[in-house]
C-alpha positions as CSV (number, residue, x, y, z in Angstrom):
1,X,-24.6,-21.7,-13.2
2,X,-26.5,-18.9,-15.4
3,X,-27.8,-16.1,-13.3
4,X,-29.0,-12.6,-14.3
5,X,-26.1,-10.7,-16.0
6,X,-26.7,-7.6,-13.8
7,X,-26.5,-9.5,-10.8
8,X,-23.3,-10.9,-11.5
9,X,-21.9,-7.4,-12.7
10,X,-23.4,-6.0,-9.6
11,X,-20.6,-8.5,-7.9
12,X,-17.5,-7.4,-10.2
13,X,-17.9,-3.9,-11.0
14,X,-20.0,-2.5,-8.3
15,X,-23.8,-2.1,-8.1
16,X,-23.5,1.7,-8.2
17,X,-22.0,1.1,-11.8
18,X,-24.3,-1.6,-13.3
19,X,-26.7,1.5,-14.6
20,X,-24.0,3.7,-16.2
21,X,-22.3,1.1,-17.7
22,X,-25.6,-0.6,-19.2
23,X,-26.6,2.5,-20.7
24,X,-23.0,3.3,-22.3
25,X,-23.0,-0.2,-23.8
26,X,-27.1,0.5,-25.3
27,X,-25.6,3.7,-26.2
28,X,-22.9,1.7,-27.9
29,X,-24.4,-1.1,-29.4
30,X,-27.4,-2.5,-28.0
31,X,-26.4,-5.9,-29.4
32,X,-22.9,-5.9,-27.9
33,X,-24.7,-5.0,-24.6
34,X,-26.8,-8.2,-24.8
35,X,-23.9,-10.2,-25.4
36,X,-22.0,-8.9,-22.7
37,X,-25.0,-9.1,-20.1
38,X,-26.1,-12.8,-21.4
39,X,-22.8,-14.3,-22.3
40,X,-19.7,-12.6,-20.7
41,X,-22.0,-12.0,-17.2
42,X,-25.1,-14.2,-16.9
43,X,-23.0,-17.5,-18.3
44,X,-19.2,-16.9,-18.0
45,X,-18.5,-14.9,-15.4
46,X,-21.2,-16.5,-13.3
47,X,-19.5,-20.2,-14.0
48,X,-19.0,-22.1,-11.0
49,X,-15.6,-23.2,-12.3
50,X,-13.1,-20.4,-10.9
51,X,-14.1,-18.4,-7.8
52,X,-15.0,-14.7,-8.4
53,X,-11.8,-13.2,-6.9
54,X,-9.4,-15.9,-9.3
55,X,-11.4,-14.9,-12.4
56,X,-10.8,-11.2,-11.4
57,X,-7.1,-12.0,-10.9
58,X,-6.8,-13.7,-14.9
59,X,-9.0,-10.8,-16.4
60,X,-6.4,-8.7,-15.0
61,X,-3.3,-10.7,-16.5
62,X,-5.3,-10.9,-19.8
63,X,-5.9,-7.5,-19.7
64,X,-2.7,-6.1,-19.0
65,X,-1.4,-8.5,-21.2
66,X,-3.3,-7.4,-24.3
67,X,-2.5,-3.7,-23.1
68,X,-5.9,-2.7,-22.4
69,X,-6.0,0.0,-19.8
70,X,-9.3,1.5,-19.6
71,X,-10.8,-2.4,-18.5
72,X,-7.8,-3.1,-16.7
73,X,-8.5,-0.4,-13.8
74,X,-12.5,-1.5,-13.9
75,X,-10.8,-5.1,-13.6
76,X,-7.5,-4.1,-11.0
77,X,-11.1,-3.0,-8.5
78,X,-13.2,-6.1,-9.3
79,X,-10.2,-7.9,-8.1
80,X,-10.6,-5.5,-5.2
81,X,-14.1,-6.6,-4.7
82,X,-13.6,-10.1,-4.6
83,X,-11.1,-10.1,-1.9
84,X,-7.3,-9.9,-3.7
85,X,-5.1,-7.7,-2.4
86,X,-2.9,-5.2,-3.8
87,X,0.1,-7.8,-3.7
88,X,-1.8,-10.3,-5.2
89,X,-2.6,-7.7,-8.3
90,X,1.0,-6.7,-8.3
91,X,2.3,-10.3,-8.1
92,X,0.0,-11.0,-11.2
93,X,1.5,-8.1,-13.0
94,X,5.0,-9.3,-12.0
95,X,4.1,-12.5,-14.1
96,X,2.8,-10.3,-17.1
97,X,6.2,-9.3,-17.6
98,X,7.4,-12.5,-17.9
99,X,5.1,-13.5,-20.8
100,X,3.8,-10.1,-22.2
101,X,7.2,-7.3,-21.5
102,X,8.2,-5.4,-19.2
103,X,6.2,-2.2,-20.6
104,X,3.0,-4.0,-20.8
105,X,3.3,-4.9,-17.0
106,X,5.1,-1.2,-16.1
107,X,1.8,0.5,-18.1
108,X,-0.2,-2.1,-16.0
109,X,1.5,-0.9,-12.7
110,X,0.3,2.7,-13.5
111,X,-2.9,1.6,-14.0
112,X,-3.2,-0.5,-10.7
113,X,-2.2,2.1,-8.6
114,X,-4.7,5.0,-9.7
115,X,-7.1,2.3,-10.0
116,X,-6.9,1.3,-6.3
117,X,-6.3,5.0,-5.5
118,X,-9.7,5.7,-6.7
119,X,-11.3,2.5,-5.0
120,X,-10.1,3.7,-1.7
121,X,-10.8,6.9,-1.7
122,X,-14.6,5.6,-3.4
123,X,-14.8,2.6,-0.4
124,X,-13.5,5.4,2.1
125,X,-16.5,7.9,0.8
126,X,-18.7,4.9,1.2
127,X,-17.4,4.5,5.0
128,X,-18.6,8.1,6.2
């Protein structure tokens, strides 16, 4: 179950990130790195419990849910990553309104799409 919390970032975020985001976080807090790396990564993200693309698909709920932007667009392309497609994202979203308001899944919306815009015109750099 525990692997390296890179590794499993790697998976979620993108390998080209794993270096700028670990030195934001040191820059940050170096203790709130290590918890992020060794818990959030290396033990609960890398559970065996969910497979990676549904535990990309409830950080985004929870996310947009709690209204958190900035992680929901690094979360909207993890989903990306593991496989869900925009209407899976956007059928998530439709549920956040149910249970967290209509703004809250309208912001979330916004966020999805210049999320994905970005992945797809990153993935199509990638391509060439």
């Amino acid at each position: 179950m525990s692997e390296p919390g890179p590794d499993v970032m790697a998976r979620f975020v993108g390998a080209e990130n794993v270096e700028r985001g670990r030195d934001y976080l040191e820059r940050l807090d170096p203790e709130l790195h290590r918890y992020i790396m060794d818990f959030v990564y290396g033990e609960v993200y890398a559970g065996d419990g969910l497979d990676p693309k549904t535990r990309a698909l409830c950080t985004v709920a929870m996310l947009a849910t709690l209204g958190q932007q900035l992680q929901l667009g690094v979360y909207v392309q993890a989903a990306r990553r593991q496989g869900a497609t925009e209407e899976e994202i956007r059928e998530v979203l439709r549920q956040v309104a149910v249970y967290a308001g209509f703004p809250n899944a309208w912001n979330a919306i916004a966020t999805m799409k210049a999320a994905l815009e970005r992945f797809d015109a990153t993935d199509e750099d990638h391509r060439k």
